[in-house]
C-alpha positions as CSV (number, residue, x, y, z in Angstrom):
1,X,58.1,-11.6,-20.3
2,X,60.9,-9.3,-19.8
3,X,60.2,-7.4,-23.0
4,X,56.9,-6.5,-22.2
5,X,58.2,-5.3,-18.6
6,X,60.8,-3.6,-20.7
7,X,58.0,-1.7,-23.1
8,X,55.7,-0.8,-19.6
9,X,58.6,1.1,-18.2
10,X,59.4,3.1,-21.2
11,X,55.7,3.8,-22.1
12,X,55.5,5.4,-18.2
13,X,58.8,7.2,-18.9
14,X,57.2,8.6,-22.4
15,X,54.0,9.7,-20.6
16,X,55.6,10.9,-17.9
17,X,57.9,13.0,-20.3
18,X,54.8,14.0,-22.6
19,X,52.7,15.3,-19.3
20,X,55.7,17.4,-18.2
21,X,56.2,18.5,-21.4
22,X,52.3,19.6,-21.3
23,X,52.4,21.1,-17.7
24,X,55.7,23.6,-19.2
25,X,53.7,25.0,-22.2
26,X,50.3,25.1,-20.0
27,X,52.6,27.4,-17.4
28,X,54.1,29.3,-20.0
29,X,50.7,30.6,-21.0
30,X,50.9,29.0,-24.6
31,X,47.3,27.8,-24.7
32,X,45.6,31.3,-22.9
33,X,44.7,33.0,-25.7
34,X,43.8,31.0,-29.3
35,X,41.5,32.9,-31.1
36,X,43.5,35.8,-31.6
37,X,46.0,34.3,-34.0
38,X,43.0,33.3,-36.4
39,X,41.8,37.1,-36.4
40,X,45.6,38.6,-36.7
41,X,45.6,37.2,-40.4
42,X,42.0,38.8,-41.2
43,X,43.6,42.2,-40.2
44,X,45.0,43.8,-43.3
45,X,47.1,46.0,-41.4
46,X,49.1,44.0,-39.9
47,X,49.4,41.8,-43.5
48,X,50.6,44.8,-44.7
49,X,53.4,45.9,-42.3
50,X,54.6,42.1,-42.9
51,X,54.6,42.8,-46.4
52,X,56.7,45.7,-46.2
53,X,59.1,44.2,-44.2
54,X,59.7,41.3,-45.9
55,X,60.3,43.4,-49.2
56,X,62.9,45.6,-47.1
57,X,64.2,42.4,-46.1
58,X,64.6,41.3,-49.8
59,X,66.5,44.1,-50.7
60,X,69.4,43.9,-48.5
């Protein structure tokens, strides 16, 4: 009986650890916008400025 009180108390702990977790990133604004990152890899200009500096990067 002690090892299932044990396992409740670190489950809560876990949760309580994932929900806090959760509450940072939704503050920080990480979930506000998630459409945009879908679009950025349609736009060919901004491929292309990667492109170019990952070759510049190469060449060092």
């Amino acid at each position: 009986m002690k090892i299932i009180a044990i396992l409740i108390g670190i489950s809560l702990i876990m949760a309580l650890v994932f929900l806090f977790a959760f509450y940072q990133a939704l503050k920080s604004g990480q979930f506000e916008d998630l459409e945009s990152p879908g679009f950025r890899l349609l736009d060919k200009k901004e491929t292309d400025i990667t492109k170019t500096n990952n070759n510049a990067k190469g060449k060092l």
